[in-house]
C-alpha positions as CSV (number, residue, x, y, z in Angstrom):
1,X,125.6,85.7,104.3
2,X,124.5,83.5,101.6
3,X,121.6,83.6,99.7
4,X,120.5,80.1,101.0
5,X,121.4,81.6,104.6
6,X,118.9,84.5,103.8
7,X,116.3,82.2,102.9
8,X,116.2,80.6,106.5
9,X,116.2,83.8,108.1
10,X,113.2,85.4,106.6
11,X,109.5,84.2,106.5
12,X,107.2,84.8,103.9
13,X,103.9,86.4,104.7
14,X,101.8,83.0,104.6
15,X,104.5,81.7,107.0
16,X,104.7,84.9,109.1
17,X,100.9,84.9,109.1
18,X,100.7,81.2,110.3
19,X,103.1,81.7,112.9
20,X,102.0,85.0,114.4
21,X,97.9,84.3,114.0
22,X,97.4,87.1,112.0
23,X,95.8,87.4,108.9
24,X,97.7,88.2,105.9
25,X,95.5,91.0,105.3
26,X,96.3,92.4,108.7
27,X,100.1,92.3,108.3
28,X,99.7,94.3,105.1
29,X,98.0,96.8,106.7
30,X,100.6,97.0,109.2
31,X,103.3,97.1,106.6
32,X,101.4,99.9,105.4
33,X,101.3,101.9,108.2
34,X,104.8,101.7,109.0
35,X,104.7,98.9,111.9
36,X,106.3,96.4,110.2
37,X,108.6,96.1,106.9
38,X,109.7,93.5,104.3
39,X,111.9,93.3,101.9
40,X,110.4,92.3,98.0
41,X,112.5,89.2,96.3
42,X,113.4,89.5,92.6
43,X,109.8,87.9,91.9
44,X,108.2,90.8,93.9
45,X,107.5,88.6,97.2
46,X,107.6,90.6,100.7
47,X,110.0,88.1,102.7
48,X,110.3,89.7,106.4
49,X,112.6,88.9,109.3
50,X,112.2,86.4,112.1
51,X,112.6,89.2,114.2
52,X,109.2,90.2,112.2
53,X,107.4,87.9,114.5
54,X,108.2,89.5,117.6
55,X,107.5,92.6,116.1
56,X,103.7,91.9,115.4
57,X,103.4,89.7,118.8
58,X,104.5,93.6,120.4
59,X,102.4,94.8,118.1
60,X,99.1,92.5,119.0
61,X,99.7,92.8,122.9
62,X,99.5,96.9,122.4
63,X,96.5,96.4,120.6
64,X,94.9,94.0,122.8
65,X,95.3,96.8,125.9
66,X,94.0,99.5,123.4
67,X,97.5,101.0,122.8
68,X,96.3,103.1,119.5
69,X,98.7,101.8,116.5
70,X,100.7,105.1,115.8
71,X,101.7,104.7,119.5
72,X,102.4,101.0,118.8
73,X,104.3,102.3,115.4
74,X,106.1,105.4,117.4
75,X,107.1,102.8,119.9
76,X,108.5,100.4,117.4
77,X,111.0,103.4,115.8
78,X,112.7,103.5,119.0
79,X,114.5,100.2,118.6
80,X,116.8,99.0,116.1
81,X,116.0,97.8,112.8
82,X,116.4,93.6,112.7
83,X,116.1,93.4,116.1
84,X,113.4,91.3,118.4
85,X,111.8,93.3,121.1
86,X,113.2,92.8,124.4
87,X,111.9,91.9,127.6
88,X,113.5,95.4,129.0
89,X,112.3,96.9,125.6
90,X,108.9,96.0,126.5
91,X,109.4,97.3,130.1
92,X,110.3,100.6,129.4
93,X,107.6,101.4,126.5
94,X,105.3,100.0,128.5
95,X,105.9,101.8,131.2
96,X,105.8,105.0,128.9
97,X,102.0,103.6,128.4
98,X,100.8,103.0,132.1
99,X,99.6,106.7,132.7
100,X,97.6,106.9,129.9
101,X,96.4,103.1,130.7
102,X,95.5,104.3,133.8
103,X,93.3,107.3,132.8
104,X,91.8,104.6,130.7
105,X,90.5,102.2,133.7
106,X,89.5,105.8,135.9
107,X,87.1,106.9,132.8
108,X,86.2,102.8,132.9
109,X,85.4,102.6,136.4
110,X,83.1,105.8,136.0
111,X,81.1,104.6,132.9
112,X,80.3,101.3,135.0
113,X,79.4,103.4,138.5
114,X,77.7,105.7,136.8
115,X,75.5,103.0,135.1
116,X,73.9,102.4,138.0
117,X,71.7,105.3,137.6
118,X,70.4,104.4,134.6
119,X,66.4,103.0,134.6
120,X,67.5,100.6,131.2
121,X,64.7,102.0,129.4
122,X,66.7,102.8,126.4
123,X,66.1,106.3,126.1
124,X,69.5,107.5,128.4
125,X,67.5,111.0,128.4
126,X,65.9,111.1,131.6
127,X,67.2,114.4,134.3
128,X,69.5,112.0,136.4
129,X,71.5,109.9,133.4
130,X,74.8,111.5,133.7
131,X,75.8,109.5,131.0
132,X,74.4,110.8,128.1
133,X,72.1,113.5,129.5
134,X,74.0,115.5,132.1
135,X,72.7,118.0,133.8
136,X,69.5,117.3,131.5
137,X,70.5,119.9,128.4
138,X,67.8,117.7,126.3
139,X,65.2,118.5,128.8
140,X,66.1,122.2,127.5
141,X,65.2,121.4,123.7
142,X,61.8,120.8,124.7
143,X,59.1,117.7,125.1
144,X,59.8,114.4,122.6
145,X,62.4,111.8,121.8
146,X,65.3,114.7,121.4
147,X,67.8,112.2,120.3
148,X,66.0,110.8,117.7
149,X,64.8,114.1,116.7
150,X,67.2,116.1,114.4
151,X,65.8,119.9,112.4
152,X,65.2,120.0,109.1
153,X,66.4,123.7,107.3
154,X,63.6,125.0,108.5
155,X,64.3,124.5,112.1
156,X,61.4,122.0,112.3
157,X,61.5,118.3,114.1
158,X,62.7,115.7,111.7
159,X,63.8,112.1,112.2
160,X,67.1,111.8,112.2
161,X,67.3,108.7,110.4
162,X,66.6,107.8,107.0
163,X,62.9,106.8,107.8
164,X,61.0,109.4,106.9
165,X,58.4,108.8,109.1
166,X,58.4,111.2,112.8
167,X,57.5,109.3,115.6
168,X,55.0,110.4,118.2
169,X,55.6,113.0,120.3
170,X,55.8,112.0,124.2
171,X,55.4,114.3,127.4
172,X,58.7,113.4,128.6
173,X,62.2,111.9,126.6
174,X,61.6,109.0,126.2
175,X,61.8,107.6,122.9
176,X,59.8,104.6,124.1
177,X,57.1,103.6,126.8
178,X,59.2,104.6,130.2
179,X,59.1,103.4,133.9
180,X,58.3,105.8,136.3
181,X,61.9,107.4,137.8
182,X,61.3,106.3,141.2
183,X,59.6,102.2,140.3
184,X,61.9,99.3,139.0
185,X,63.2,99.4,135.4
C-alpha cells in the first residue's frame, strides 16, 4: 500500500470525531481505555482506521443500552484487528448481553411498581417505602430525620452535611412537614 493509499484509509481524530458525533475528548478516553486504537504519524498525529468508525458506533449503541465499557472493550477483543463490526458480530455479543439486559429491565420494572407506595414527601423513610426504608431499619435508630442525621466520634447526632447546623428533631422520619400515611401526598 502506498503512503497516499494510507492516507485515504485512515481518519484523523477531528475527522473521526465529525463523522462518529463524538467528541474528541471522548475518543481519547476510549483510546485510553483500550476501546479503540490509532496509529501516531511521524509528526505525532493519532490517524485511525475507517473501520474506527464502526468501532465507536458499536461502541456508542453498548453505551446507550448501559453495556458498562469494559464489557463494550472485552467485546471489542473478540474480533479482529482492522476489521468493521459485523451485523452477525453484533448479533452474537449482543446476545451474550441480553441476560444481564434483562435483569436490568426486572430491577427497572420493580423500582417503578414499587414507587407507587411512596407518599412523595421526600423523606423515603416512612415504615412502608420499600425503597429506601425496607422493613423500616431507620425506624430502629430512633425518632428524627435519620438520613440526614450522621454521629459525630462521640456517637452523638450530627448533620451529615457540611452545614453545621442540626435541624429539628421530629416525632416521626421525616426530614420535612409529612402527610399523614393514610391522606393524599
Amino acid at each position: 500500500m502506498t503512503r497516499l493509499e494510507h492516507r485515504v484509509h485512515e481518519l484523523t481524530v477531528g475527522q473521526l470525531a465529525e463523522r462518529s458525533g463524538v467528541a474528541v475528548s471522548a475518543l481519547h478516553f476510549y483510546e485510553s481505555k483500550g476501546l479503540i486504537r490509532s496509529r501516531r504519524t511521524a509528526g505525532n498525529q493519532r490517524r485511525f482506521g475507517r473501520d474506527t468508525l464502526r468501532r465507536v458506533s458499536f461502541i456508542k449503541v453498548s453505551q446507550r443500552v448501559g453495556i458498562p465499557l469494559s464489557d463494550i472493550r472485552d467485546a471489542l477483543a473478540t474480533l479482529p484487528e482492522e476489521r468493521t463490526p459485523t451485523v452477525a458480530d453484533w448479533a452474537r455479543l449482543s446476545e451474550a448481553w441480553r441476560s444481564d439486559l434483562d435483569e436490568r429491565i426486572r430491577q427497572l420494572e420493580r423500582l417503578r411498581d414499587d414507587l407507587t407506595d411512596c407518599i412523595g414527601c421526600g423523606c423515603l423513610s416512612i415504615n412502608k417505602c420499600a425503597l429506601a426504608n425496607p422493613y423500616d431499619r431507620l425506624g430502629d435508630e430512633g425518632p428524627g430525620p435519620r438520613r440526614l442525621l450522621a454521629r459525630d466520634g462521640a456517637g452523638e447526632p450530627a448533620l451529615s452535611t457540611a452545614g453545621g447546623a442540626r435541624p429539628a428533631q421530629h416525632d416521626d422520619d421525616c426530614a420535612g412537614p409529612c402527610p399523614p400515611e393514610d391522606g393524599p401526598a
